[in-house]
Structure formats: C-alpha cells, structure tokens
KOLDO-619812 format. One line per field, with one value per residue (C-alpha): residue number from 1; residue in three letters; x, y, z. Coordinates in steps of 0.001 Angstrom, whole numbers, plus 500000, padded with zeros to 6 digits. Example, Ala and Ser with C-alpha at 12.3 -4.5 7.8 and 13.67 -1.06 7.14 Angstrom:
KOLDO-619812
i = [1, 2] .
aa = [Ala, Ser] .
X = [512300, 513670] .
Y = [495500, 498940] .
Z = [507800, 507140] .
//
This chain:
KOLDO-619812
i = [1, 2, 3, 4, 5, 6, 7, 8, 9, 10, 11, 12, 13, 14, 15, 16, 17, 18, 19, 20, 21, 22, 23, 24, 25, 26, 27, 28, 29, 30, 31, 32, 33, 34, 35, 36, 37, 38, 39, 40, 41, 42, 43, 44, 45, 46, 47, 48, 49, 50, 51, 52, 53, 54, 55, 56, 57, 58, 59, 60, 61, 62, 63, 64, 65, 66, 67, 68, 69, 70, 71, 72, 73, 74, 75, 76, 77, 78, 79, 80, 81, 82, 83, 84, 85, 86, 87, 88, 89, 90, 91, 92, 93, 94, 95, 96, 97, 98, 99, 100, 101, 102, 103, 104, 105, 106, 107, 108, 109, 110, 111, 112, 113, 114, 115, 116, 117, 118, 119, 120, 121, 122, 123, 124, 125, 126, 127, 128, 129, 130] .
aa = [Unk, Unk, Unk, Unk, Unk, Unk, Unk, Unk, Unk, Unk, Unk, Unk, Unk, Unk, Unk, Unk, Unk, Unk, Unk, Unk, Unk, Unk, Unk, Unk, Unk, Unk, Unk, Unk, Unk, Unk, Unk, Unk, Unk, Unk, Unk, Unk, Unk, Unk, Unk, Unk, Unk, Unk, Unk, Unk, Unk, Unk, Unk, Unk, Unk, Unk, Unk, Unk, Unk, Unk, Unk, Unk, Unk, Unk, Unk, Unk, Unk, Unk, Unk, Unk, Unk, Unk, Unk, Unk, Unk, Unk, Unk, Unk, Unk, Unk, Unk, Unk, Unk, Unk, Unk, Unk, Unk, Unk, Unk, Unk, Unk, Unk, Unk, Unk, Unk, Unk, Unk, Unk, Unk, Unk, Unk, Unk, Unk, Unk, Unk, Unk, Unk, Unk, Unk, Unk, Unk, Unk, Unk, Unk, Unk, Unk, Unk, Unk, Unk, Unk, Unk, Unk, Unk, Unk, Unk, Unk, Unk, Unk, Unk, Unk, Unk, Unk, Unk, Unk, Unk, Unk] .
X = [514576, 515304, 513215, 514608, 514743, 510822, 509875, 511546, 510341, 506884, 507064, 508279, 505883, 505348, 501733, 500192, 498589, 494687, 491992, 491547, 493652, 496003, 493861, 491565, 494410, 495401, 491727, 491641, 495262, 493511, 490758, 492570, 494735, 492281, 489736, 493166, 494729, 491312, 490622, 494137, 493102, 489608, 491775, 494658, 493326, 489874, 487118, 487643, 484855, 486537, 486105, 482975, 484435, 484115, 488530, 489040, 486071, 487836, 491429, 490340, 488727, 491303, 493771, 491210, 490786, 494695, 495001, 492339, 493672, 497230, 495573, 493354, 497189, 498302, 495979, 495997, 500055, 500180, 497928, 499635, 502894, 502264, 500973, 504034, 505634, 505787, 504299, 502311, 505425, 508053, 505037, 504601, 508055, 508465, 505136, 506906, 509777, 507805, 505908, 508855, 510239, 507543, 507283, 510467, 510516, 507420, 508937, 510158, 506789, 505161, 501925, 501633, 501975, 499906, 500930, 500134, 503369, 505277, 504445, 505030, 508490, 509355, 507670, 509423, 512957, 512589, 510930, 514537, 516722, 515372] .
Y = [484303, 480938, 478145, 475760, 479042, 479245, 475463, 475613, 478606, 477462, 473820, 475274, 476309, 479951, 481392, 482313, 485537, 485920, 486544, 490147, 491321, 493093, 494187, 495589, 497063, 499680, 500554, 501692, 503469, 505316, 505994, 507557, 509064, 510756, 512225, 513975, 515381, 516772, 517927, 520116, 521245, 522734, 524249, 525624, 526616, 526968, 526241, 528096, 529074, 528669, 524533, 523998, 525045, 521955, 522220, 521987, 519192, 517004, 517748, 516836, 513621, 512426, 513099, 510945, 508294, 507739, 507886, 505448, 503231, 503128, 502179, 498726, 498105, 498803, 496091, 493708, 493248, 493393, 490372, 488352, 489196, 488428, 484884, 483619, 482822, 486319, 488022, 491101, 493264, 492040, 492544, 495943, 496472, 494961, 496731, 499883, 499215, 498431, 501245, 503168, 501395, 501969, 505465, 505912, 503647, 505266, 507100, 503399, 502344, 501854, 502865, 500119, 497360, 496193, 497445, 494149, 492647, 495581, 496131, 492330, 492271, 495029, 493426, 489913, 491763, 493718, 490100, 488756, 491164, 490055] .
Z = [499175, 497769, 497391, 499686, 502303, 501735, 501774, 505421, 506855, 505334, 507016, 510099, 513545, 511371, 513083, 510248, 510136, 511251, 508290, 507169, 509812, 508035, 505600, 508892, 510918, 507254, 506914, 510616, 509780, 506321, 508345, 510947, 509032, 506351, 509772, 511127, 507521, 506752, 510285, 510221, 506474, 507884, 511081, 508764, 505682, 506251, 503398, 500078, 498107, 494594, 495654, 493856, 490610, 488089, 487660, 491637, 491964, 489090, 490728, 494147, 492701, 490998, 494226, 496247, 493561, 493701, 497170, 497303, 494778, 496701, 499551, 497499, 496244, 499564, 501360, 498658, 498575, 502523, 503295, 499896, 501916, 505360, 504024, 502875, 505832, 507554, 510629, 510574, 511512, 508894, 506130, 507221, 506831, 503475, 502166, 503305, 501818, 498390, 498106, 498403, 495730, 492869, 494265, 493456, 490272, 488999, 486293, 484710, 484509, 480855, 480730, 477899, 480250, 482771, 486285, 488342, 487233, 487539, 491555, 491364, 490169, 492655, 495244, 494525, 494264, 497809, 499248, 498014, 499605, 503081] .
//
C-alpha cells in the first residue's frame, strides 16, 4: 500500500473497528477451539497414565506455552491491522495470510534478532500486496 493510497482510505467514511472487538471475537475462537480439540482428545485417545511423567508435563507445557504465545501475537497484530483503515473481515484475512507466512518463513528467522520486527516486516510486505 502506498502512502497516498493510505492517507485516502484513512480520510475517507472508513468505520473504524469497535474496541477490543477483534481481540474478543479470537479469544471466543481459542476458547472454542481449545474445549472441542481437547474434548475429541479425551473421546479418542483417552487419558494415558505415563502423562504425569516430568518429560510429558514439560512437553505438553511447552506445546501450550507456544500455542498460547501464537495466539498474544495473533490478537495483538489483528487489532494493529484492522486499525489502519480495514474492517474486521479483510484483517482476518490478512492475519491469515501472515501467519501463514512466518509459518512458513520460520526457518529464516535468526534467533539473534528480535522477532517483533521480523513478524513486522512480513506483516508490512503481505499488507502491501493487497
């Protein structure tokens, strides 16, 4: 998106999007989302007993702790998107279409540098191609 694209789509009648809705309609989503996946785990695979080993306990944490962190990332880049001119919709879209990306592009990351400006420059490139 250029510049001049943005100043007019900003100073035109755009509806901006309402205050922590965004950010409220993913948690309901996760929420959702995490009751059903573990509801089929119980129903297909039952409870193990090797679980409360202190390997499987660390594993599973760490599998929640990412999952959890997406989501934070998730939230946070969906209501910075939807403010800049965009409705609800076409930010879902484009945070789709992002998170795909650094999946994706994960292996180019450098754990050396800070992540914030990687998802950023992914983020800004996929916002551009719109």
């Amino acid at each position: 998106m250029k510049t001049d694209d943005l100043v007019t789509m900003l100073s035109a009648n755009v509806e901006p999007v309402g205050r922590g809705l965004v950010g409220r309609a993913i948690s309901i989503a996760v929420a959702a989302g995490a009751v059903t996946a573990l509801g089929i785990m119980l129903v297909g695979l039952g409870v193990r007993a090797d679980l409360t080993t202190t390997r499987a306990i660390v594993f599973l944490s760490l599998k929640l702790a990412f999952a959890i962190a997406v989501v934070g990332v998730a939230v946070r880049y969906l209501t910075k998107l939807a403010r800049v001119g965009r409705g609800a919709t076409e930010a879902e879209d484009l945070l789709q279409e992002v998170l795909l990306a650094i999946h994706l592009k994960r292996h180019t990351y450098d754990t050396g540098e800070l992540f914030t400006p990687w998802v950023y420059t992914i983020a800004r490139y996929n916002a551009s191609r719109r």
